[in-house]
TIPANU-185223 format. One record per residue (C-alpha): residue number from 1; residue in three letters; x, y, z. Coordinates in Angstrom, 3 decimals. Example, Ala and Ser with C-alpha at 12.3 -4.5 7.8 and 13.67 -1.06 7.14 Angstrom:
<gukol mike="1" fimar="ALA" c1="12.300" c2="-4.500" c3="7.800"/>
<gukol mike="2" fimar="SER" c1="13.670" c2="-1.060" c3="7.140"/>
REM end
This chain:
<gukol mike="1" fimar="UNK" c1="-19.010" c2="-19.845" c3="-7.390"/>
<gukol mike="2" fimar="UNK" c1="-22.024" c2="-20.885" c3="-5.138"/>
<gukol mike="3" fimar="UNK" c1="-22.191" c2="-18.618" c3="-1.965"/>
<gukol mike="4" fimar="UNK" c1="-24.491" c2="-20.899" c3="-0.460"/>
<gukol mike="5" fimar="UNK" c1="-21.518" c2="-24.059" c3="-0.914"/>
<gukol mike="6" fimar="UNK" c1="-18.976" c2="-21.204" c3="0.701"/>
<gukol mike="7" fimar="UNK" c1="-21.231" c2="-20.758" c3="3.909"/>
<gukol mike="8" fimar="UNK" c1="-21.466" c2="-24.355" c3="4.458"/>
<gukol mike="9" fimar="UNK" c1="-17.482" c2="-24.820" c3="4.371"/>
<gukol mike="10" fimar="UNK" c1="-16.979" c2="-21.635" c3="6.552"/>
<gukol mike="11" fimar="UNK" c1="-19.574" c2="-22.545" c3="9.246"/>
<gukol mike="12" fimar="UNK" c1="-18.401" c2="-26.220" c3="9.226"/>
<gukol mike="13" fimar="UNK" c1="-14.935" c2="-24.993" c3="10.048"/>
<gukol mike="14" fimar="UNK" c1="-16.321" c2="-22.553" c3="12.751"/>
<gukol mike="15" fimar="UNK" c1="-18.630" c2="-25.232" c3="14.492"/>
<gukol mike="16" fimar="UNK" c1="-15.893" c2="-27.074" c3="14.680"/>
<gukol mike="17" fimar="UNK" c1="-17.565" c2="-30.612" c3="13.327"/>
<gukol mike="18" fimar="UNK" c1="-19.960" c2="-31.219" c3="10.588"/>
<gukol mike="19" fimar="UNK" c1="-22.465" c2="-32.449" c3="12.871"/>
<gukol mike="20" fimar="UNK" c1="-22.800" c2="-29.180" c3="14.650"/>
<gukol mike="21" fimar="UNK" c1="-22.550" c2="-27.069" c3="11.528"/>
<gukol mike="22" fimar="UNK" c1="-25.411" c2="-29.291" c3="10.356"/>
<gukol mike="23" fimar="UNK" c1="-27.844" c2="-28.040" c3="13.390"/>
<gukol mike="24" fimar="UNK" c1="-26.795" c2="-24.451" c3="12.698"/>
<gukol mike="25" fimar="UNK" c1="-27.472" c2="-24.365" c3="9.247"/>
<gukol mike="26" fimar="UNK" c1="-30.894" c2="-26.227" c3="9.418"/>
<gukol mike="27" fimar="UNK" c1="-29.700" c2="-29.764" c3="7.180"/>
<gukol mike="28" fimar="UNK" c1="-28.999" c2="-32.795" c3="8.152"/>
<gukol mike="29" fimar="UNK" c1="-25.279" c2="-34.282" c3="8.316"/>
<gukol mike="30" fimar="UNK" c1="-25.712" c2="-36.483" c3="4.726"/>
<gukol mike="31" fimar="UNK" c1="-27.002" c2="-33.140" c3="3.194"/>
<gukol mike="32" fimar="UNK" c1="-23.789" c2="-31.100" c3="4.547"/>
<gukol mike="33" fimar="UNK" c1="-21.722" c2="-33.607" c3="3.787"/>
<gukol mike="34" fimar="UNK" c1="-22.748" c2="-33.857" c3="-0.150"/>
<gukol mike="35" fimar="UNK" c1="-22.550" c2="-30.058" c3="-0.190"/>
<gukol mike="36" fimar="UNK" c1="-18.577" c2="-30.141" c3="0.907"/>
<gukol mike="37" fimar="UNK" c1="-17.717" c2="-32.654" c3="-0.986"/>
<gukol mike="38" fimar="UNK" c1="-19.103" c2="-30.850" c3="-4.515"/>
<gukol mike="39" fimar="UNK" c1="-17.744" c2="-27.188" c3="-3.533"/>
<gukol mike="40" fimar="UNK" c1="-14.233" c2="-29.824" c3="-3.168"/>
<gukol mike="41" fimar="UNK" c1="-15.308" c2="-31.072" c3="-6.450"/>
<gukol mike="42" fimar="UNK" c1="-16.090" c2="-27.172" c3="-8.179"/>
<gukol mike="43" fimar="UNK" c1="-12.728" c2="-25.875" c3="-6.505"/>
<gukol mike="44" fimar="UNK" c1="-10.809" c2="-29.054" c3="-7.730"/>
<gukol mike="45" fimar="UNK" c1="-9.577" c2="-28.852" c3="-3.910"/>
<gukol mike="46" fimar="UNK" c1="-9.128" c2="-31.027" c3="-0.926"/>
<gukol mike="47" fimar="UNK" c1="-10.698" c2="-29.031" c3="1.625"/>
<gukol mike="48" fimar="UNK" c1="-11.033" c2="-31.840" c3="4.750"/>
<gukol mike="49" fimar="UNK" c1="-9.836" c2="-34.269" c3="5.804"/>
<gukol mike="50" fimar="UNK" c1="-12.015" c2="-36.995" c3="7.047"/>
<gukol mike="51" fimar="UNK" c1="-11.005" c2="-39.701" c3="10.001"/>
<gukol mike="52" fimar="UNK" c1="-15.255" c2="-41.170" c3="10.485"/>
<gukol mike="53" fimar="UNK" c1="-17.355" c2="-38.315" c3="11.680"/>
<gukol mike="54" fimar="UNK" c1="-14.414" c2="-35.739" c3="12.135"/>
<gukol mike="55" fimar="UNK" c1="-13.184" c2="-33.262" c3="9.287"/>
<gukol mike="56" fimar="UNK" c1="-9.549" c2="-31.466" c3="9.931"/>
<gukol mike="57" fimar="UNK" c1="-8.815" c2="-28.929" c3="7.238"/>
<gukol mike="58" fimar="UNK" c1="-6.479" c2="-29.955" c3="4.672"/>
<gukol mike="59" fimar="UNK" c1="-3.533" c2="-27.161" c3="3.940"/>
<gukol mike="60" fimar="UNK" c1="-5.070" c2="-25.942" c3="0.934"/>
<gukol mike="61" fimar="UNK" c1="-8.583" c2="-26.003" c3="3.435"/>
<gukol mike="62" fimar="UNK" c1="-6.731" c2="-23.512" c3="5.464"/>
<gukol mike="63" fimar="UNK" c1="-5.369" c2="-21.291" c3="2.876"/>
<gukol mike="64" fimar="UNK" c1="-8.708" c2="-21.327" c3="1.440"/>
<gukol mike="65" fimar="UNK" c1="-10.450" c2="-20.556" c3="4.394"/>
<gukol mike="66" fimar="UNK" c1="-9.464" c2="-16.158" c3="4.751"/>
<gukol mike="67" fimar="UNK" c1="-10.014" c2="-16.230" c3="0.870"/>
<gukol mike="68" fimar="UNK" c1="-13.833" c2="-17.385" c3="1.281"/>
<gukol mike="69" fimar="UNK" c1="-14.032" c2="-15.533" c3="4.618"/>
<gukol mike="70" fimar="UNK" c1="-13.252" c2="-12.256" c3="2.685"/>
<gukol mike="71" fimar="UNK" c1="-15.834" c2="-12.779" c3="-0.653"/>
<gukol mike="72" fimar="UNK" c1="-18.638" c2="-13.746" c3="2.415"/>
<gukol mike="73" fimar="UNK" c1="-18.069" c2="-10.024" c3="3.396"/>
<gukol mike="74" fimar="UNK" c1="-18.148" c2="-8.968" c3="0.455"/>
<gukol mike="75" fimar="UNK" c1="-21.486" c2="-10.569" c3="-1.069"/>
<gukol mike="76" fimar="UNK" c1="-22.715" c2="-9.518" c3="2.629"/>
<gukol mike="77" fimar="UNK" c1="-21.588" c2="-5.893" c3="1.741"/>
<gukol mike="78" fimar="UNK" c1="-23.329" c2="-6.212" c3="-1.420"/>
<gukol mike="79" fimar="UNK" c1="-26.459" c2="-7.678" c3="-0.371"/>
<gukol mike="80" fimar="UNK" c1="-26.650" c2="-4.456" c3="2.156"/>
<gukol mike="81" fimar="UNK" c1="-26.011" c2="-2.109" c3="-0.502"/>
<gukol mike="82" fimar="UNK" c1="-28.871" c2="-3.442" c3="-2.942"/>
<gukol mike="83" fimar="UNK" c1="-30.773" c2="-3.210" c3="-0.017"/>
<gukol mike="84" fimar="UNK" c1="-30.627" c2="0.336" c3="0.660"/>
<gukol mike="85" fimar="UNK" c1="-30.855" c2="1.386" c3="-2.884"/>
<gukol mike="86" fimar="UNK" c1="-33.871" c2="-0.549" c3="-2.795"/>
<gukol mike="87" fimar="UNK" c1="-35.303" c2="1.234" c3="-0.135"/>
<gukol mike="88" fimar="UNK" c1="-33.991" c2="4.665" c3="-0.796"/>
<gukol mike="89" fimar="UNK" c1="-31.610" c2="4.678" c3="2.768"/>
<gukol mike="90" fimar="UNK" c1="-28.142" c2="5.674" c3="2.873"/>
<gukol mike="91" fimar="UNK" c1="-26.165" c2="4.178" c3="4.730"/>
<gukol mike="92" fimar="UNK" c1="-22.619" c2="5.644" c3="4.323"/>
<gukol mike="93" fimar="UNK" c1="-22.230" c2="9.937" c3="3.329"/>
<gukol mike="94" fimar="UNK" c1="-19.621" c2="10.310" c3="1.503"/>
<gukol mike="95" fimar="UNK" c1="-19.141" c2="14.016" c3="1.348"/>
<gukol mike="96" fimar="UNK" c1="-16.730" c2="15.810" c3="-0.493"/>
<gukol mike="97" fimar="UNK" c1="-15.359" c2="19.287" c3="1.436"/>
<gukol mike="98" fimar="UNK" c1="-13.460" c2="22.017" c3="0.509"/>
<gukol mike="99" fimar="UNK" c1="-10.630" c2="22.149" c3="3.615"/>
<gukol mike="100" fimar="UNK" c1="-11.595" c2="25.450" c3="4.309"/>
<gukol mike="101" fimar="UNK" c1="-14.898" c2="25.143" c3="5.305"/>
<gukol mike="102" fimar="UNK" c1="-14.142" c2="21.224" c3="6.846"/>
<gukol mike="103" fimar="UNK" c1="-12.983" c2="22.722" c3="10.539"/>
<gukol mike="104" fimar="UNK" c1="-15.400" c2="25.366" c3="11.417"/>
<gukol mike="105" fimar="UNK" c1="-18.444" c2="24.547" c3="9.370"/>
<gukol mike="106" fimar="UNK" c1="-18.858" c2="20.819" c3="8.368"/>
<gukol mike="107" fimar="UNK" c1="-17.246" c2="19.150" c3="10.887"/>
<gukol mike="108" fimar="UNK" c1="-19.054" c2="21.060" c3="13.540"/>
<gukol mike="109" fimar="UNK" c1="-22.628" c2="20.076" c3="11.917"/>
<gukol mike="110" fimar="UNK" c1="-21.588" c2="16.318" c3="11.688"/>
<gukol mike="111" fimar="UNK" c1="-21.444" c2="16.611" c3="15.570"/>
<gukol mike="112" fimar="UNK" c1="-24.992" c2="17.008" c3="15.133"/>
<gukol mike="113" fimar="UNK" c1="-26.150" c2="14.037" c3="13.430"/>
<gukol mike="114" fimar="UNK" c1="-29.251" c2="11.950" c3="15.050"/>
<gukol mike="115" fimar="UNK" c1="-28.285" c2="8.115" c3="15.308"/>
<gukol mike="116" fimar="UNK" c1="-30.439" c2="7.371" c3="12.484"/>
<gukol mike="117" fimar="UNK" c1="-28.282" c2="9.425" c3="9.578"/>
<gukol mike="118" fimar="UNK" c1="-25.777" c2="7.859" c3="7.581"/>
<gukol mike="119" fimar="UNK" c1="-22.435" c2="7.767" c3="8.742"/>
<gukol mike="120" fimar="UNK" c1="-20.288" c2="10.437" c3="7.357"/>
<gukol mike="121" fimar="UNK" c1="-16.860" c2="9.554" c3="5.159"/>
<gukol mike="122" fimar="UNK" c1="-15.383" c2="12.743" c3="4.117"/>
<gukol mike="123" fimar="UNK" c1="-12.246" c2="13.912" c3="1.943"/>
<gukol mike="124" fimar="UNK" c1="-11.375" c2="16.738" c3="0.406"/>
<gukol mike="125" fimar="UNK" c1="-13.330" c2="18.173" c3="-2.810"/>
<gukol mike="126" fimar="UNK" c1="-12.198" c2="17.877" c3="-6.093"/>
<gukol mike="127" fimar="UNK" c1="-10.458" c2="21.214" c3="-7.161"/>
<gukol mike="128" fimar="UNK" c1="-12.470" c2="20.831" c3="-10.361"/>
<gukol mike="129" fimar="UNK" c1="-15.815" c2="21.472" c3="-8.326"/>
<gukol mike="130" fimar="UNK" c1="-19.140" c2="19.329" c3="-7.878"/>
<gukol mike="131" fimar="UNK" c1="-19.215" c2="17.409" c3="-11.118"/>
<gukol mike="132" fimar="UNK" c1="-16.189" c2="16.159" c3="-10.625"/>
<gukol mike="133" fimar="UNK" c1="-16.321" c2="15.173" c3="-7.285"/>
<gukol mike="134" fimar="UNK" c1="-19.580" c2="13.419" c3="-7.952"/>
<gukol mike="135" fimar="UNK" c1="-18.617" c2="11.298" c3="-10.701"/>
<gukol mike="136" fimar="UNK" c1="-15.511" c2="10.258" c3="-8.734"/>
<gukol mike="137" fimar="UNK" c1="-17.905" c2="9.269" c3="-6.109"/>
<gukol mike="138" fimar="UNK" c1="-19.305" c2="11.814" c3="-3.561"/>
<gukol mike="139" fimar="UNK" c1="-22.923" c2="11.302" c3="-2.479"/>
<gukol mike="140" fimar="UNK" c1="-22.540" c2="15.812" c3="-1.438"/>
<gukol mike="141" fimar="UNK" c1="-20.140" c2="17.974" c3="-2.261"/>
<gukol mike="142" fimar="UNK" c1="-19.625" c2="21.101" c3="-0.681"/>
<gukol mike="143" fimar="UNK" c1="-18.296" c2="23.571" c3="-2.941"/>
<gukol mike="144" fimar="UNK" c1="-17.409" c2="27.180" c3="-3.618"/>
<gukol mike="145" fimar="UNK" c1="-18.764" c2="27.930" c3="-6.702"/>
<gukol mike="146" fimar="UNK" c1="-22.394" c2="27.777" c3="-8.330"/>
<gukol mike="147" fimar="UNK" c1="-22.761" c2="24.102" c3="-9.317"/>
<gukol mike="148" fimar="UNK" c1="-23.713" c2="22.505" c3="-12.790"/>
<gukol mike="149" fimar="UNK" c1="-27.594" c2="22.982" c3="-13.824"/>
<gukol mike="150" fimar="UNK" c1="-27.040" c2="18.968" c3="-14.035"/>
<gukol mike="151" fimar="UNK" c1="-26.950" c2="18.841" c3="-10.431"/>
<gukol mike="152" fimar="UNK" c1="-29.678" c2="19.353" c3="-7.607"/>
<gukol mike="153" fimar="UNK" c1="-28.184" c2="22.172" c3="-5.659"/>
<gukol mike="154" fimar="UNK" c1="-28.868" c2="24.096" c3="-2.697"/>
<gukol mike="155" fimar="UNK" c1="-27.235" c2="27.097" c3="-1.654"/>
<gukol mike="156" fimar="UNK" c1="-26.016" c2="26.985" c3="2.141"/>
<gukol mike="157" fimar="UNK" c1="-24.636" c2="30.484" c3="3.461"/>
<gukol mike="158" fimar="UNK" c1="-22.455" c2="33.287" c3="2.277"/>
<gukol mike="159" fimar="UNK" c1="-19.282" c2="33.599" c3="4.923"/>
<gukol mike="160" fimar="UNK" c1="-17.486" c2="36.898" c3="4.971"/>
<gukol mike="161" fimar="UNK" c1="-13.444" c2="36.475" c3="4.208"/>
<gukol mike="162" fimar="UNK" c1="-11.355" c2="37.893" c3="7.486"/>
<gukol mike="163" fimar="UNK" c1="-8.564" c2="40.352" c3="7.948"/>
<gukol mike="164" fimar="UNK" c1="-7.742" c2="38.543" c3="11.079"/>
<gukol mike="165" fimar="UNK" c1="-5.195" c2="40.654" c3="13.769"/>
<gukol mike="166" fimar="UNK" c1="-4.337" c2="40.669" c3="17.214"/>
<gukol mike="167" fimar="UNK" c1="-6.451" c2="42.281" c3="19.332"/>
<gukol mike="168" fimar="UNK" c1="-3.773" c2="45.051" c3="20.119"/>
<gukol mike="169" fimar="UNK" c1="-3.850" c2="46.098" c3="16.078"/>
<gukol mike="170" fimar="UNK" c1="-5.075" c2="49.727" c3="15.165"/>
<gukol mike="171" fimar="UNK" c1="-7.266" c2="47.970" c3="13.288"/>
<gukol mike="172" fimar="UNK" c1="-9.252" c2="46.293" c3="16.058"/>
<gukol mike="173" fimar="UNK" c1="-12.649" c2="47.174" c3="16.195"/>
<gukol mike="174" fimar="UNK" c1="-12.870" c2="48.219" c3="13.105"/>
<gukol mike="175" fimar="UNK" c1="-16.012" c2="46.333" c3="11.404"/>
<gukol mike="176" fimar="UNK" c1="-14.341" c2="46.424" c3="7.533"/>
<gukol mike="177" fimar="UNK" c1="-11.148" c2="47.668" c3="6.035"/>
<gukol mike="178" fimar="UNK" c1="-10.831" c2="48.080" c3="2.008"/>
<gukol mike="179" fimar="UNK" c1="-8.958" c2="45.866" c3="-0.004"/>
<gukol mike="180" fimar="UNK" c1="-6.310" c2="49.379" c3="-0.839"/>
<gukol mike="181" fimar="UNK" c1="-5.796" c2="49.427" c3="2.942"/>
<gukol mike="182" fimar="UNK" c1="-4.952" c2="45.936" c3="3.943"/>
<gukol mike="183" fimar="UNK" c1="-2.562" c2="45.826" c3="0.491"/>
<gukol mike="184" fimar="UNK" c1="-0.356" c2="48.429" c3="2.389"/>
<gukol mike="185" fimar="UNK" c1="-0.212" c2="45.627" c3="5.165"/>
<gukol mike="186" fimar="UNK" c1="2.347" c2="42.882" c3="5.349"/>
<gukol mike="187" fimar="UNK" c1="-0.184" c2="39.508" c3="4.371"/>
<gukol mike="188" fimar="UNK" c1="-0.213" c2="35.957" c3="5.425"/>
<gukol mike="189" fimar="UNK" c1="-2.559" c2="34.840" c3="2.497"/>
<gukol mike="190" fimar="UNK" c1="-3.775" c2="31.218" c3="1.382"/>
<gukol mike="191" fimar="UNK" c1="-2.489" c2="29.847" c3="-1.956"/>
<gukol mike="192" fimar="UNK" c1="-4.090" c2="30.345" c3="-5.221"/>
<gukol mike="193" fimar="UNK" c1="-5.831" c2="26.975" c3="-5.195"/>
<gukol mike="194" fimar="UNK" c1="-8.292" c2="28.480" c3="-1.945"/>
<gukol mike="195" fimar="UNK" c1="-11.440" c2="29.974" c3="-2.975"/>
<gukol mike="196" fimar="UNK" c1="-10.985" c2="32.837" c3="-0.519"/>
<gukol mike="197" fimar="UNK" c1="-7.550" c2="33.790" c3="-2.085"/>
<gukol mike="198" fimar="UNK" c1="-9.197" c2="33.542" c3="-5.202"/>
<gukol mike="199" fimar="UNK" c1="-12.070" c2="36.081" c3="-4.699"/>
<gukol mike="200" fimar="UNK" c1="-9.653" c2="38.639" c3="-3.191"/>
<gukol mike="201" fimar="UNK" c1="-7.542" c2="38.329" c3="-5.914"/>
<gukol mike="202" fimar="UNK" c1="-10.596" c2="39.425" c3="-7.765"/>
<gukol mike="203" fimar="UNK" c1="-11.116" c2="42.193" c3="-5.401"/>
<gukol mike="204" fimar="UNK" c1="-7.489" c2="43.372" c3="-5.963"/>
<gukol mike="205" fimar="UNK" c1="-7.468" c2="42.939" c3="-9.439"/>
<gukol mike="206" fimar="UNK" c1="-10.947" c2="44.861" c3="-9.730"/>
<gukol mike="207" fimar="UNK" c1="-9.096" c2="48.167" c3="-7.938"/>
<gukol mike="208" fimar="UNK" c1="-6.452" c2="47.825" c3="-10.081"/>
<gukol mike="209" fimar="UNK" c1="-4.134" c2="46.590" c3="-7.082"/>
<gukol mike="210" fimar="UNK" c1="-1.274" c2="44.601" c3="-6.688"/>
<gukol mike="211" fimar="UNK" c1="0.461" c2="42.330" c3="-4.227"/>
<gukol mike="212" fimar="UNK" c1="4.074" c2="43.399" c3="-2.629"/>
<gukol mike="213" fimar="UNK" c1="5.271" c2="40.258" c3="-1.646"/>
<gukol mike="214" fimar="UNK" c1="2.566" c2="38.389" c3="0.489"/>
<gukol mike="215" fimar="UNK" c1="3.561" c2="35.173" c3="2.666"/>
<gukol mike="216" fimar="UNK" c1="1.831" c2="32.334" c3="1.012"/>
<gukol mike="217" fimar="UNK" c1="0.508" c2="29.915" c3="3.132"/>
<gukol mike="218" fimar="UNK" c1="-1.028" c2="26.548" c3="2.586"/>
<gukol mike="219" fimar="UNK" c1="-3.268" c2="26.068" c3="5.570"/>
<gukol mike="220" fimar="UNK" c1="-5.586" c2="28.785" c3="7.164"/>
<gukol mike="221" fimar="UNK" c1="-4.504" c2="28.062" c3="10.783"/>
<gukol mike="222" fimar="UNK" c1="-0.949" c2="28.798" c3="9.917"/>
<gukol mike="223" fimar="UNK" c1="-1.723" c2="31.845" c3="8.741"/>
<gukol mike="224" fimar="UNK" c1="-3.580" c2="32.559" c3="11.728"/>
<gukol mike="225" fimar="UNK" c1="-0.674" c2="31.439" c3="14.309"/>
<gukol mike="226" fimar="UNK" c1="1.239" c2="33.580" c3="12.312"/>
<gukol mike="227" fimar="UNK" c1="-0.856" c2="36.746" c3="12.265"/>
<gukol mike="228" fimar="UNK" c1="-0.857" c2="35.742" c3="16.010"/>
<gukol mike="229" fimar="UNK" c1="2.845" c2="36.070" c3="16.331"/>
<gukol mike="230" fimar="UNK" c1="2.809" c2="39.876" c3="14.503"/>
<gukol mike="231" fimar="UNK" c1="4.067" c2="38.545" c3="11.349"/>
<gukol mike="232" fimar="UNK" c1="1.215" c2="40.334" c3="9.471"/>
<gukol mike="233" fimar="UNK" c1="-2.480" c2="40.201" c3="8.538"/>
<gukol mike="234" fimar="UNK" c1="-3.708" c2="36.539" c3="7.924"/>
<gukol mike="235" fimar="UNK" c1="-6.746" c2="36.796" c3="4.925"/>
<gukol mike="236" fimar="UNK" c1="-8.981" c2="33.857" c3="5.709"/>
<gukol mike="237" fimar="UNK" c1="-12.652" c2="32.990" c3="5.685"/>
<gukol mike="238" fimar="UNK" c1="-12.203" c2="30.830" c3="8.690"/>
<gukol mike="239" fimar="UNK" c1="-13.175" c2="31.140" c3="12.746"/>
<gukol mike="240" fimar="UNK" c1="-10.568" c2="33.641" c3="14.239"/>
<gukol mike="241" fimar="UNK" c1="-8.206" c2="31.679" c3="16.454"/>
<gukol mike="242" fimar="UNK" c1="-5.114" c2="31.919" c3="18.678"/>
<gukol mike="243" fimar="UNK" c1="-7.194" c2="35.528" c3="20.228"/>
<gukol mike="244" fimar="UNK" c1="-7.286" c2="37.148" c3="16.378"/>
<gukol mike="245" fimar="UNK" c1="-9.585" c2="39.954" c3="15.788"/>
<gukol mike="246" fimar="UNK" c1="-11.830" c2="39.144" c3="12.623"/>
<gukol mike="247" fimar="UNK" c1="-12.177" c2="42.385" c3="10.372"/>
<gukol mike="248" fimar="UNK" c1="-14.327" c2="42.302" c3="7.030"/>
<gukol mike="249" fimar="UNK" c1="-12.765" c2="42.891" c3="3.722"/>
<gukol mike="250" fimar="UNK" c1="-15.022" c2="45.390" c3="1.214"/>
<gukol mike="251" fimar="UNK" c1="-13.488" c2="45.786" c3="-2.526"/>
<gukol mike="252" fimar="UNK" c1="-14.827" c2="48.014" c3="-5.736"/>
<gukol mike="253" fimar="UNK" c1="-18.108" c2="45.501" c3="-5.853"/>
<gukol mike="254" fimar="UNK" c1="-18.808" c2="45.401" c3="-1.629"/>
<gukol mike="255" fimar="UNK" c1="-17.763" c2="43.171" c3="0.699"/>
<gukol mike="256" fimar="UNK" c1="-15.477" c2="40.118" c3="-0.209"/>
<gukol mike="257" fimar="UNK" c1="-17.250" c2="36.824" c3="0.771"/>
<gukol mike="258" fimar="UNK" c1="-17.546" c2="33.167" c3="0.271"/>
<gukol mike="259" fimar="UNK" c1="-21.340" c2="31.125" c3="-1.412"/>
<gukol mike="260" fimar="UNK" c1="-21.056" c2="27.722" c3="0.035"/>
<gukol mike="261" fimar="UNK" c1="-23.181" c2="25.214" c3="-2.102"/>
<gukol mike="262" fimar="UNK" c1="-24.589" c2="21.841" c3="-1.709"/>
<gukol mike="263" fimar="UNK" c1="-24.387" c2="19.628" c3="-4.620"/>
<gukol mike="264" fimar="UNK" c1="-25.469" c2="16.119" c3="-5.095"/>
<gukol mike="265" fimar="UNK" c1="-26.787" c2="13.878" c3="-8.344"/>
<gukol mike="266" fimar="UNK" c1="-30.566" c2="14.281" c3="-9.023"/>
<gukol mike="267" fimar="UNK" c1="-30.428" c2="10.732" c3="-9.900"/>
<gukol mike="268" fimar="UNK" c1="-28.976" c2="9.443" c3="-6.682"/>
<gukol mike="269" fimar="UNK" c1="-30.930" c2="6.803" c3="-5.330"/>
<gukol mike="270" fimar="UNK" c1="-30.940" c2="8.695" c3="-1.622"/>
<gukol mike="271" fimar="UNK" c1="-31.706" c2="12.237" c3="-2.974"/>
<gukol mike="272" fimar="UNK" c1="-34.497" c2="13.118" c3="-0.377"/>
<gukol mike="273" fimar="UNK" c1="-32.242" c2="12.348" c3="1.757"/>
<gukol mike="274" fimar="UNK" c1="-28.901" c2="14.355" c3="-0.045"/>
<gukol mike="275" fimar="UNK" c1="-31.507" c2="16.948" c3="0.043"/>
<gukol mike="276" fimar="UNK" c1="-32.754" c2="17.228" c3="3.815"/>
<gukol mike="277" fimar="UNK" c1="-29.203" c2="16.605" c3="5.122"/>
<gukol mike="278" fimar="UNK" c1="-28.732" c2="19.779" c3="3.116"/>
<gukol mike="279" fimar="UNK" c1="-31.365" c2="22.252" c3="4.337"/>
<gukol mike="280" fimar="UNK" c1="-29.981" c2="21.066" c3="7.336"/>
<gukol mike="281" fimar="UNK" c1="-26.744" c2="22.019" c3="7.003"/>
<gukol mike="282" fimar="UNK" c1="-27.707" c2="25.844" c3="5.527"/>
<gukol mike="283" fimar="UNK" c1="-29.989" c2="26.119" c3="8.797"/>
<gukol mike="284" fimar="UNK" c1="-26.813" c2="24.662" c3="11.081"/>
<gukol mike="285" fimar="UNK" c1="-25.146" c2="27.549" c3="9.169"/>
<gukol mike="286" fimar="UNK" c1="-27.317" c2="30.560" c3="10.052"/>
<gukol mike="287" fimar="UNK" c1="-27.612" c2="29.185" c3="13.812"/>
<gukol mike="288" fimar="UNK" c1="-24.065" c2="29.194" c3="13.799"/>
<gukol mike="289" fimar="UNK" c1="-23.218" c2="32.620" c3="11.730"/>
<gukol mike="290" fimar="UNK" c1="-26.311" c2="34.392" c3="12.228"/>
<gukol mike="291" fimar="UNK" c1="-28.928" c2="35.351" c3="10.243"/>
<gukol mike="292" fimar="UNK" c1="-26.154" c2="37.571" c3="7.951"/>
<gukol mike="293" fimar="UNK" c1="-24.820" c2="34.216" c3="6.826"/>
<gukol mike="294" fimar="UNK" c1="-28.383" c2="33.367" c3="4.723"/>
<gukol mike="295" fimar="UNK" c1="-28.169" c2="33.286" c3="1.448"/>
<gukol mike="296" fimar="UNK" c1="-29.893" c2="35.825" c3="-0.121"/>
REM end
């Protein structure tokens, strides 16, 4: 289908007469005229009617009309895209986040974007890591583990995982307390698809510990309202909240923490810029942690 034939019909109905549509498009009335009458012809469509010098869209004109209204947009949106790749710009981020680093890391360092990055789109990461979330479209992903060799990486900051209690606990002002202590503790954990329950179920597991009935919970802040409310010791890696004391967790191999990685596609036509928005975010990270937070 000829754009060009599509433009003509859409601006003729927007001028409101083909003799204004002809000034705005640069032809002259017997040109524009010719051009409706073959996109009638291509369509095998009635598009006008015609009473002398004035067209009135036909009913099929006017169903017609949102229908080459929409692919307009589209070959618009297309003609952008091409454009950036061409250039190397990115337009649109589409990150990929793990929900527990979203809230208190990520969303904090989007606040920080200059008017001249792309804007951010984000959902959560694939549970199946970088490559996944990559091929299924992610410009970044921000991930917990160490990604693929096949993927230009950068490592952003190493957050400790939290015993978090109210700041009337015997445990306040504590700076660490072993993984054999907080198991005699009642626990508001995450669920076993969260990285941090994952690597303290390592830790456990390493001292040859087990779990007496932990509440499982499958959002960090509920576990934090509820350590709030005395119903135990929430295990999180994120901010303390609702007044909770942050303690650090240390197992058989040290202390229990979380590597945040950066991951993109090496082939991505917008790496340099995958890349800087990535040193970036590791240096938003130790401004915001502290130097401890820096990978080693």
């Amino acid at each position: 289908m000829n754009l060009r034939l599509l433009r003509y019909f859409v601006s003729t109905v927007d001028a409101g007469s083909a003799t204004r549509a002809a000034g705005s498009l640069h032809v002259t009335q017997p040109v524009l005229s010719r051009q409706l009458r073959q996109l009638e012809q291509d369509l095998s469509l009635t598009l006008f009617e015609r009473q002398g010098h004035r067209l009135t869209l036909t009913p099929a004109g006017s169903q017609f009309l949102p229908l080459a209204r929409a692919l307009l947009r589209q070959a618009d949106e297309v003609e952008r895209a091409a454009a950036s790749i061409a250039s190397g710009r990115l337009d649109q981020l589409h990150l990929a986040v793990p929900a527990t680093t979203l809230s208190d890391v990520v969303a904090p360092f989007l606040a920080t974007l200059r008017p001249d990055d792309p804007v951010p789109i984000v959902r959560q990461v694939d549970p199946r890591g970088a490559d996944a979330a990559l091929r299924s479209g992610a410009d970044l992903a921000i991930v917990a583990r160490p990604p693929s060799p096949a993927q230009a990486s950068q490592a952003l900051a190493v957050l400790p995982i939290w015993a978090q209690i109210p700041a009337e606990d015997v445990w306040a002002g504590r700076k660490s307390v072993d993984v054999s202590e907080l198991l005699e503790r009642a626990l508001l954990l995450l669920t076993e698809d969260f990285r941090p329950r994952q690597l303290l179920d390592e830790a456990v597991a390493a001292a040859g510990l087990s779990y007496h009935q932990p509440v499982e919970c499958t959002n960090a802040q509920v576990a934090q309202a509820l350590a709030a409310a005395g119903r135990g010791v929430a295990v999180v890696s994120d901010d303390p909240r609702f007044g909770l004391v942050p303690v650090g967790l240390t197992g058989p191999a040290g202390a229990v923490r979380i590597h945040l990685y950066a991951a993109w596609d090496p082939q991505h036509h917008a790496a340099p810029t995958l890349a800087d928005l990535a040193d970036r975010l590791a240096r938003f990270c130790v401004d915001r942690y502290g130097d401890s937070v820096r990978p080693g």
